[in-house]
PDB file of N, CA, C and O in Angstrom:
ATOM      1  N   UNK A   1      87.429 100.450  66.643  1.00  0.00           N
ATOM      2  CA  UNK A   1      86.878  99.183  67.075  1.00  0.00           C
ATOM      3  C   UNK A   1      86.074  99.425  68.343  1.00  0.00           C
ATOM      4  O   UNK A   1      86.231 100.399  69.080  1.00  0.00           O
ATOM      5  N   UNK A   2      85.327  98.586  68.497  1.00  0.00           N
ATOM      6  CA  UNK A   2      84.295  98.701  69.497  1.00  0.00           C
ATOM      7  C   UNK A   2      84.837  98.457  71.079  1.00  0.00           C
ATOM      8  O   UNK A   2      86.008  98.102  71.216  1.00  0.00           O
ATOM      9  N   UNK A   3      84.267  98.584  71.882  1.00  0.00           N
ATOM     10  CA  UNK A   3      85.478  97.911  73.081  1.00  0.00           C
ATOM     11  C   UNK A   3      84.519  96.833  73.559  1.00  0.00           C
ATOM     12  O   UNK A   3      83.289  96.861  73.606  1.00  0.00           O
ATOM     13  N   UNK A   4      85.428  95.817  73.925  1.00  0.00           N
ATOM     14  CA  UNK A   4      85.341  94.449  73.965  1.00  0.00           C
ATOM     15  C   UNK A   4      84.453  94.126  75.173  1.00  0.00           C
ATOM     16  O   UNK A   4      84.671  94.669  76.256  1.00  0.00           O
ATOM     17  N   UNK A   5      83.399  93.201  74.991  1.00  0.00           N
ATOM     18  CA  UNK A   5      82.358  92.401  75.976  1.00  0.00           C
ATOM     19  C   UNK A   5      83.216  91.419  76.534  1.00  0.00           C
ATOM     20  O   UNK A   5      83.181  91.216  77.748  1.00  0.00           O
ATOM     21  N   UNK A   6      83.750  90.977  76.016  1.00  0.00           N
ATOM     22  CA  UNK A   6      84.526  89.935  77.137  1.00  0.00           C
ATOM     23  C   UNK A   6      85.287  90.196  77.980  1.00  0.00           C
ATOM     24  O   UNK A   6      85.503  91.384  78.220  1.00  0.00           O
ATOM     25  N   UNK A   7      85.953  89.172  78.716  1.00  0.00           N
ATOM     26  CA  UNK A   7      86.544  89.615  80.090  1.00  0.00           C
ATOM     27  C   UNK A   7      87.931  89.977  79.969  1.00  0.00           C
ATOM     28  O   UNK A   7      88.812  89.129  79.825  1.00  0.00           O
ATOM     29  N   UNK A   8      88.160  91.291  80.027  1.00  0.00           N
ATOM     30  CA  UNK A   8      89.663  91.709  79.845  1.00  0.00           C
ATOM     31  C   UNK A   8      90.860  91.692  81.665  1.00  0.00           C
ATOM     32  O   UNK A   8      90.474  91.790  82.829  1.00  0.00           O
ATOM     33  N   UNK A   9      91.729  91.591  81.327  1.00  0.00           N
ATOM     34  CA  UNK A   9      92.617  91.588  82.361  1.00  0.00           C
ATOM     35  C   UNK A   9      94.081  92.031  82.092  1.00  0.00           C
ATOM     36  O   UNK A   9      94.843  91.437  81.330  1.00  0.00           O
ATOM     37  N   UNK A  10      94.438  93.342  82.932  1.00  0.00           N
ATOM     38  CA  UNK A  10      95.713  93.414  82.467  1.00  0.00           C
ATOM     39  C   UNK A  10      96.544  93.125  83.333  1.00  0.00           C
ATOM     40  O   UNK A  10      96.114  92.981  84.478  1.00  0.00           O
ATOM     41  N   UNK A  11      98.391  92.897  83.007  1.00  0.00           N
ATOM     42  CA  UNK A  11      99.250  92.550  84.174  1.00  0.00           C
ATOM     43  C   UNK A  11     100.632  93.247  83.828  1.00  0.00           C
ATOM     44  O   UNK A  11     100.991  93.125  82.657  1.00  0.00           O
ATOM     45  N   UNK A  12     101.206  93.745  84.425  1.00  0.00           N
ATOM     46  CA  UNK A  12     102.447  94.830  84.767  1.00  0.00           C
ATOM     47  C   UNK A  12     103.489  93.963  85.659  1.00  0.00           C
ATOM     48  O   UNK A  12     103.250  93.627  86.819  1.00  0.00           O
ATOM     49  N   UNK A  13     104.527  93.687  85.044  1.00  0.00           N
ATOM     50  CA  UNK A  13     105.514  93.183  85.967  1.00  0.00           C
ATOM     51  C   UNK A  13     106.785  94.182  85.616  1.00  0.00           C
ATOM     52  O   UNK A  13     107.338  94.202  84.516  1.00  0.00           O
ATOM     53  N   UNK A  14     107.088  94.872  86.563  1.00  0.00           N
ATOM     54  CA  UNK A  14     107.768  96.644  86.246  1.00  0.00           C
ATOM     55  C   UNK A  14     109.150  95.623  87.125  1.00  0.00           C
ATOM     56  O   UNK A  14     109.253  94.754  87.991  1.00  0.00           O
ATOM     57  N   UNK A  15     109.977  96.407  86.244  1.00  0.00           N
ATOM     58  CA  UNK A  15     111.391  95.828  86.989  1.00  0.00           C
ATOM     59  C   UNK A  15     112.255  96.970  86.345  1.00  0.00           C
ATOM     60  O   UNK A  15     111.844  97.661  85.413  1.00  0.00           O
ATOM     61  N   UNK A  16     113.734  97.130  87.043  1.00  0.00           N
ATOM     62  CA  UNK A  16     114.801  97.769  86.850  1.00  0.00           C
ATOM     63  C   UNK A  16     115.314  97.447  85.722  1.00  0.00           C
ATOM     64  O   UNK A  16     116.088  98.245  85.191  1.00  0.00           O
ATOM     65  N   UNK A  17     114.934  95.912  84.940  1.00  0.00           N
ATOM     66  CA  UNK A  17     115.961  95.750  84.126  1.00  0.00           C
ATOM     67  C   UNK A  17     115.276  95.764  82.408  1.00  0.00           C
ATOM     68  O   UNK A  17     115.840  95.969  81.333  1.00  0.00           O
ATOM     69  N   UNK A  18     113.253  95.325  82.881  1.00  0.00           N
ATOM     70  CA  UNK A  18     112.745  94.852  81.688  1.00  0.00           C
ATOM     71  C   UNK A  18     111.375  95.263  82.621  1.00  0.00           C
ATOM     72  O   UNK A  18     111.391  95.370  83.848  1.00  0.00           O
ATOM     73  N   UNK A  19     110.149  95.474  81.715  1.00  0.00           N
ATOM     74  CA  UNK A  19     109.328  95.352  82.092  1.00  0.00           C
ATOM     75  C   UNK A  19     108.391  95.054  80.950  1.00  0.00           C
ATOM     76  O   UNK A  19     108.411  95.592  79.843  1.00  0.00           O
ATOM     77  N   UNK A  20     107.410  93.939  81.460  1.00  0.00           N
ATOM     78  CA  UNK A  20     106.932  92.973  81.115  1.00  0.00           C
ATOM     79  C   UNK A  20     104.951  93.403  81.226  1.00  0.00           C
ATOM     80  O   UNK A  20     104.297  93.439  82.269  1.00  0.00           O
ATOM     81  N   UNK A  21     104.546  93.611  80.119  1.00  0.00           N
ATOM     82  CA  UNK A  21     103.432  93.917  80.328  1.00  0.00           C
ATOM     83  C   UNK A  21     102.492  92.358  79.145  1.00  0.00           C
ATOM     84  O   UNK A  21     102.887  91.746  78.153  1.00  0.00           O
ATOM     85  N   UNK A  22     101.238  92.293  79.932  1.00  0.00           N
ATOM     86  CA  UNK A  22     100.147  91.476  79.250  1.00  0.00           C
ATOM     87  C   UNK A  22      98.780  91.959  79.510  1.00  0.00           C
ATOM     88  O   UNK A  22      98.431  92.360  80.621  1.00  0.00           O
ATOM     89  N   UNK A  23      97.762  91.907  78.153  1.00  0.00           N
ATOM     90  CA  UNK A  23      96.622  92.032  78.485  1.00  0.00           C
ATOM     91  C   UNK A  23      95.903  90.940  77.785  1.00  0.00           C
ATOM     92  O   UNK A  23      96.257  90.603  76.655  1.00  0.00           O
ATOM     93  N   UNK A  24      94.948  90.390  78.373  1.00  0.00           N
ATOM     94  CA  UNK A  24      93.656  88.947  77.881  1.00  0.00           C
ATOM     95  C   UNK A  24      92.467  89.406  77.979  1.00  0.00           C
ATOM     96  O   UNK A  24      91.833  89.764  78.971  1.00  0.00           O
ATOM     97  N   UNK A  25      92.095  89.366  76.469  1.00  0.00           N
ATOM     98  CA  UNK A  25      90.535  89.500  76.495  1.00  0.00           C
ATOM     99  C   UNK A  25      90.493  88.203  75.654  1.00  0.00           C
ATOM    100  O   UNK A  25      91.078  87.704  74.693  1.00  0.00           O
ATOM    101  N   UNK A  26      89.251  87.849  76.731  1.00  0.00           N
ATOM    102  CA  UNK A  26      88.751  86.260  76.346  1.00  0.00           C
ATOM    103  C   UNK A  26      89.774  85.359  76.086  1.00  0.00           C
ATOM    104  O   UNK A  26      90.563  85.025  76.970  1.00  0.00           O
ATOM    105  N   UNK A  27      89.812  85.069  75.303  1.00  0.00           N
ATOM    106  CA  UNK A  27      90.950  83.387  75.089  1.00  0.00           C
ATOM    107  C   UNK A  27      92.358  84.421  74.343  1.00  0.00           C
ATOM    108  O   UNK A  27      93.394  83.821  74.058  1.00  0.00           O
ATOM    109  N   UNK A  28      92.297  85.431  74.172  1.00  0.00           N
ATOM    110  CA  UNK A  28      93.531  86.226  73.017  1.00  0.00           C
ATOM    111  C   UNK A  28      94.287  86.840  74.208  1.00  0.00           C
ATOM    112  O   UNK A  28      93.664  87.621  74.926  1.00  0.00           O
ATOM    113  N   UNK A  29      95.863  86.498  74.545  1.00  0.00           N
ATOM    114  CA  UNK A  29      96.806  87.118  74.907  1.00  0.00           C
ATOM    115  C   UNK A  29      97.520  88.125  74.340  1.00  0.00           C
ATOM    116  O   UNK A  29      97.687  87.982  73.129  1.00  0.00           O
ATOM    117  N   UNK A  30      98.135  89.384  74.972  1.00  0.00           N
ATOM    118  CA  UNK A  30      98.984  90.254  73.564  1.00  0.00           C
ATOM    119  C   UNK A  30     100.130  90.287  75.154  1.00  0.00           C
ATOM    120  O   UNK A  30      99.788  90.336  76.336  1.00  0.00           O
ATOM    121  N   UNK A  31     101.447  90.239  74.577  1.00  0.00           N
ATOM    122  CA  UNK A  31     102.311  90.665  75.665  1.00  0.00           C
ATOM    123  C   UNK A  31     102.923  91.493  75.053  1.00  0.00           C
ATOM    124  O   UNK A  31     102.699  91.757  73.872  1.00  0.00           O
ATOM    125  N   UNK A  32     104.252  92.322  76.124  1.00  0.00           N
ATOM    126  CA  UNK A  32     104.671  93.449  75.368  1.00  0.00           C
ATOM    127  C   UNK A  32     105.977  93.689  76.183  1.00  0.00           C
ATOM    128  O   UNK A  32     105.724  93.659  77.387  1.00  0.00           O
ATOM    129  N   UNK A  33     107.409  93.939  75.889  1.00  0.00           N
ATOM    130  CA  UNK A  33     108.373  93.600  76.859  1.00  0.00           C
ATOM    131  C   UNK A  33     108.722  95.362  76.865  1.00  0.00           C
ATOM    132  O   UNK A  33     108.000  95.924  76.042  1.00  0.00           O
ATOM    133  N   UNK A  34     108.965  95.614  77.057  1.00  0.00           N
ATOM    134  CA  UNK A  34     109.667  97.119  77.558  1.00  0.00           C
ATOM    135  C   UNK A  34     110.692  97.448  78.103  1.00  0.00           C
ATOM    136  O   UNK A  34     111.319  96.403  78.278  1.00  0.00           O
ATOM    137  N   UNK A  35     111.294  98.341  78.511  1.00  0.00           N
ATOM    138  CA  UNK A  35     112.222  99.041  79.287  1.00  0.00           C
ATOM    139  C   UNK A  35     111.974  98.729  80.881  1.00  0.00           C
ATOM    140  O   UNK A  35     110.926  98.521  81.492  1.00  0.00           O
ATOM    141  N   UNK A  36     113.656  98.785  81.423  1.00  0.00           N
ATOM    142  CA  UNK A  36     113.140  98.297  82.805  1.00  0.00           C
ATOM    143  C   UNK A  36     113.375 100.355  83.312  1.00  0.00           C
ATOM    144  O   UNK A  36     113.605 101.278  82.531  1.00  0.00           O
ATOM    145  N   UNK A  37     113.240 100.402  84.455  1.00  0.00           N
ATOM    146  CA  UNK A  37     112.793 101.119  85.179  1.00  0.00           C
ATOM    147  C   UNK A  37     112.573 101.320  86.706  1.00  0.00           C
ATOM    148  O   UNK A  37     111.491 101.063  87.234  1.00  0.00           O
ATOM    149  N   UNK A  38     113.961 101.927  87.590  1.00  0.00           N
ATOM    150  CA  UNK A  38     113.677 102.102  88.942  1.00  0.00           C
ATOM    151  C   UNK A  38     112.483 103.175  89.516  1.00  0.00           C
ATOM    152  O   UNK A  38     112.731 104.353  89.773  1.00  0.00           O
ATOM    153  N   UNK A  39     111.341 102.640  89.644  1.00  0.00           N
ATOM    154  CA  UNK A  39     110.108 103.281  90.428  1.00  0.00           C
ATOM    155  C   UNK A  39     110.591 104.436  91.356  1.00  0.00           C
ATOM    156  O   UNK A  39     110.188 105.599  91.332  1.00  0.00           O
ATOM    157  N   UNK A  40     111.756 103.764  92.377  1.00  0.00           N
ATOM    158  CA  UNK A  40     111.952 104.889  93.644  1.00  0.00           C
ATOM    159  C   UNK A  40     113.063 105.942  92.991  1.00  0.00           C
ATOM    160  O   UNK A  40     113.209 107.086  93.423  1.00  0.00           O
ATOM    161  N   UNK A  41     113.735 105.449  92.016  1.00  0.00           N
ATOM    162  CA  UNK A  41     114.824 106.623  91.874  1.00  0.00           C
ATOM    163  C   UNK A  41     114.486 107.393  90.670  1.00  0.00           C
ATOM    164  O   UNK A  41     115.069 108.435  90.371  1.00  0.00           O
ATOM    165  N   UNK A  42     113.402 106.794  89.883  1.00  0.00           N
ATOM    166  CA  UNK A  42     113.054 107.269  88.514  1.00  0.00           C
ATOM    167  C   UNK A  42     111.573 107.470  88.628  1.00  0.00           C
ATOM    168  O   UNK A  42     110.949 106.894  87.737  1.00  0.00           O
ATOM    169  N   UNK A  43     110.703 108.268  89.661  1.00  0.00           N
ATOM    170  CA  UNK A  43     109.517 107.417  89.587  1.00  0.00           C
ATOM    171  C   UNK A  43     108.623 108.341  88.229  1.00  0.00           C
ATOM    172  O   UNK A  43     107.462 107.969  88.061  1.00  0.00           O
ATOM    173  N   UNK A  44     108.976 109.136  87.587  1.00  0.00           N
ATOM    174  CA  UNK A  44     108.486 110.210  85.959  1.00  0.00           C
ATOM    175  C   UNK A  44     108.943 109.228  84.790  1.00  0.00           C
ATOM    176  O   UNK A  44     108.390 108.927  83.732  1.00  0.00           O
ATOM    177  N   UNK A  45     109.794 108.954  85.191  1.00  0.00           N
ATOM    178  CA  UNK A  45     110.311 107.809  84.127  1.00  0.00           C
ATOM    179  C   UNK A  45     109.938 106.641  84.325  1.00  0.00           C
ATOM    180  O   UNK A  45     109.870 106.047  83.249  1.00  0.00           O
ATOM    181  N   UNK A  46     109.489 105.624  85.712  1.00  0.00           N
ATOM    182  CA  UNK A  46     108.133 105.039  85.600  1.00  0.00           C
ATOM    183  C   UNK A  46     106.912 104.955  84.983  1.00  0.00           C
ATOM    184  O   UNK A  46     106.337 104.061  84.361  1.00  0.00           O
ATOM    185  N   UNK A  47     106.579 106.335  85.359  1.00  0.00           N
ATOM    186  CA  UNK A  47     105.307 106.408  84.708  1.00  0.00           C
ATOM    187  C   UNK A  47     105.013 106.257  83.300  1.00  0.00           C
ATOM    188  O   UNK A  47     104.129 105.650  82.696  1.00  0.00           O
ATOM    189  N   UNK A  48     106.254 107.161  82.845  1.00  0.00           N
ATOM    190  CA  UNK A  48     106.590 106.981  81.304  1.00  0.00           C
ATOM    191  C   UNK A  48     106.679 105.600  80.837  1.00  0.00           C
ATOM    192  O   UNK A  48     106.052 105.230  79.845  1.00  0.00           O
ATOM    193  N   UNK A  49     107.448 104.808  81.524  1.00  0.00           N
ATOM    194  CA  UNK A  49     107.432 103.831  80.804  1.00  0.00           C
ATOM    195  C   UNK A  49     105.833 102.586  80.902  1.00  0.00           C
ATOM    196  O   UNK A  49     105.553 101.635  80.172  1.00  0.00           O
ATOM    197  N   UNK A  50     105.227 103.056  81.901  1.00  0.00           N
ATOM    198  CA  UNK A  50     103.533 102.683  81.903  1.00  0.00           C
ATOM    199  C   UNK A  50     102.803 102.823  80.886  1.00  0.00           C
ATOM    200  O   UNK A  50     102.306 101.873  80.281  1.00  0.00           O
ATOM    201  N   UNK A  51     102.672 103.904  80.613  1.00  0.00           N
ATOM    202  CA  UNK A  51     102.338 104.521  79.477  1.00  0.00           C
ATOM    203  C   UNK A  51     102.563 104.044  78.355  1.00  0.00           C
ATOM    204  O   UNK A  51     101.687 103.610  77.607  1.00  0.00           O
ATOM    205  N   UNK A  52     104.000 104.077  78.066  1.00  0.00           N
ATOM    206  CA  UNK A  52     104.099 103.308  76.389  1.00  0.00           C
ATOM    207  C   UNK A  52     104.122 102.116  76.866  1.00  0.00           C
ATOM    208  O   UNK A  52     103.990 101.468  75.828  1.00  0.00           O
ATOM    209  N   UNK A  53     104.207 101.236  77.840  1.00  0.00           N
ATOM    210  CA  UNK A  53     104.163  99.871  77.211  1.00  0.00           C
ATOM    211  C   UNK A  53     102.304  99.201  77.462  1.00  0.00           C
ATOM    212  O   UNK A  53     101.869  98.106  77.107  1.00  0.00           O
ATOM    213  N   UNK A  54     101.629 100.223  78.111  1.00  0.00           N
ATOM    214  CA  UNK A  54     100.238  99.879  77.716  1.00  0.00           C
ATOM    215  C   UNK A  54      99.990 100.637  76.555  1.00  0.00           C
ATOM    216  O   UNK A  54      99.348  99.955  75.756  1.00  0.00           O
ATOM    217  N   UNK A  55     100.228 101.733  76.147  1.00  0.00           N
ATOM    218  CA  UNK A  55      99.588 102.077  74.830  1.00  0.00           C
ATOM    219  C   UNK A  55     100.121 100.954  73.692  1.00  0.00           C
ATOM    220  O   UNK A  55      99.301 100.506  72.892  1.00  0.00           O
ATOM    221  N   UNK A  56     101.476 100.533  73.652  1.00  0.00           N
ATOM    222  CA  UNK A  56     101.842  99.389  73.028  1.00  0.00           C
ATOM    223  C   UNK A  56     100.766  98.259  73.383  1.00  0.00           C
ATOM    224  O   UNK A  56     100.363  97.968  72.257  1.00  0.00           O
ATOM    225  N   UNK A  57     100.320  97.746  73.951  1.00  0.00           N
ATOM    226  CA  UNK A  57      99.271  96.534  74.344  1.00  0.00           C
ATOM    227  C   UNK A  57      97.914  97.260  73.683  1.00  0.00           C
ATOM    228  O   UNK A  57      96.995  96.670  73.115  1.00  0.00           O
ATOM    229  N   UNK A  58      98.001  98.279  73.845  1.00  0.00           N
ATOM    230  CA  UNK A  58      96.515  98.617  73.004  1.00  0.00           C
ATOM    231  C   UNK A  58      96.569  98.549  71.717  1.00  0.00           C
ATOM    232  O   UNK A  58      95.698  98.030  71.019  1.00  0.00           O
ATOM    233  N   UNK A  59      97.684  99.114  71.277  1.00  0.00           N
ATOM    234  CA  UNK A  59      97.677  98.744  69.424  1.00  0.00           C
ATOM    235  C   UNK A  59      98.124  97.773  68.803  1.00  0.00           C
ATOM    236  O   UNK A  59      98.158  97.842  67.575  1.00  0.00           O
ATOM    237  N   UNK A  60      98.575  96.642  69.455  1.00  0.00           N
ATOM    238  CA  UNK A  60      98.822  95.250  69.296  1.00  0.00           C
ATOM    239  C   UNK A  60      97.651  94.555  69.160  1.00  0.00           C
ATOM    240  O   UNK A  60      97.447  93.777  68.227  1.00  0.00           O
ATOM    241  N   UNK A  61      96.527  94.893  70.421  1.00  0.00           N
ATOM    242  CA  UNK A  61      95.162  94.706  70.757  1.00  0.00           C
ATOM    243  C   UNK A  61      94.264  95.227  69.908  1.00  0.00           C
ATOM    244  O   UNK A  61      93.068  95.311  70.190  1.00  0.00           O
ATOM    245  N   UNK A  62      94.883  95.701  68.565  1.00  0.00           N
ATOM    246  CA  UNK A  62      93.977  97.199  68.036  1.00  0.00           C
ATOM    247  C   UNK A  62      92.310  97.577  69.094  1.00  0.00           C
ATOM    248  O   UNK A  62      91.102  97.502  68.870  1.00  0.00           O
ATOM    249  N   UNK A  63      93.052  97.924  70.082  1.00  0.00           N
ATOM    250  CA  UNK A  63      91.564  99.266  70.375  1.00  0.00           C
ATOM    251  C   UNK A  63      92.462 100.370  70.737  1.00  0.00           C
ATOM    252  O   UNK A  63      93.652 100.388  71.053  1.00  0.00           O
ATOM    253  N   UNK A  64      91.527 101.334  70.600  1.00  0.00           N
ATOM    254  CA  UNK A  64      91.665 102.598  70.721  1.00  0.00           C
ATOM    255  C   UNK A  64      91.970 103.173  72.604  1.00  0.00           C
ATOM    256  O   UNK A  64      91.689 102.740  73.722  1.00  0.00           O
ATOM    257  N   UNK A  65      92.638 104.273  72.062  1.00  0.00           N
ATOM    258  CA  UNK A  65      92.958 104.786  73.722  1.00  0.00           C
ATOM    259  C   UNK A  65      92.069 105.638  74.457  1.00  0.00           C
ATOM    260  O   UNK A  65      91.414 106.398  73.744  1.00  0.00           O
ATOM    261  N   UNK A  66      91.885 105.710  75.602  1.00  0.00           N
ATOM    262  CA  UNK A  66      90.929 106.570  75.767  1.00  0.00           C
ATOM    263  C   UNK A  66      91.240 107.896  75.899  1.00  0.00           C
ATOM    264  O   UNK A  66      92.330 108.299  76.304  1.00  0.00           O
ATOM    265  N   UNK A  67      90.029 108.806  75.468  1.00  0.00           N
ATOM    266  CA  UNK A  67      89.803 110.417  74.822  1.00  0.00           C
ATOM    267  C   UNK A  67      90.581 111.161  76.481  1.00  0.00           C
ATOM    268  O   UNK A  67      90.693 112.379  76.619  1.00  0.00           O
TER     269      UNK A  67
END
């Protein structure tokens, strides 16, 4: 798929217990709940969990990830 002209926005709410991801392009919401995750005591396993719960928002979103 092509990547999108309209106005995209993403949002990360990272917590210990759940983390809560959303992205909006134009009027279409996709949310995505995840694993929670301590940043300071886990911060590899943070990242990890960044990772899949935006690549999850991208294929919900069907676009592609970048190369």
């Amino acid at each position: 798929m092509d990547a999108p002209t309209l106005p995209a926005a993403i949002g990360v709410d990272g917590g210990a217990t759940t983390c809560r991801f959303a992205l909006r392009i134009g009027d279409r919401v996709v949310r995505h709940k995840g694993p929670g995750v301590n940043a300071t005591t886990d911060p590899t396993g943070a990242i990890d969990v960044l990772h899949d719960g935006l690549s999850q928002l991208a294929a919900m979103a069907d676009l592609s990830e970048p190369a």
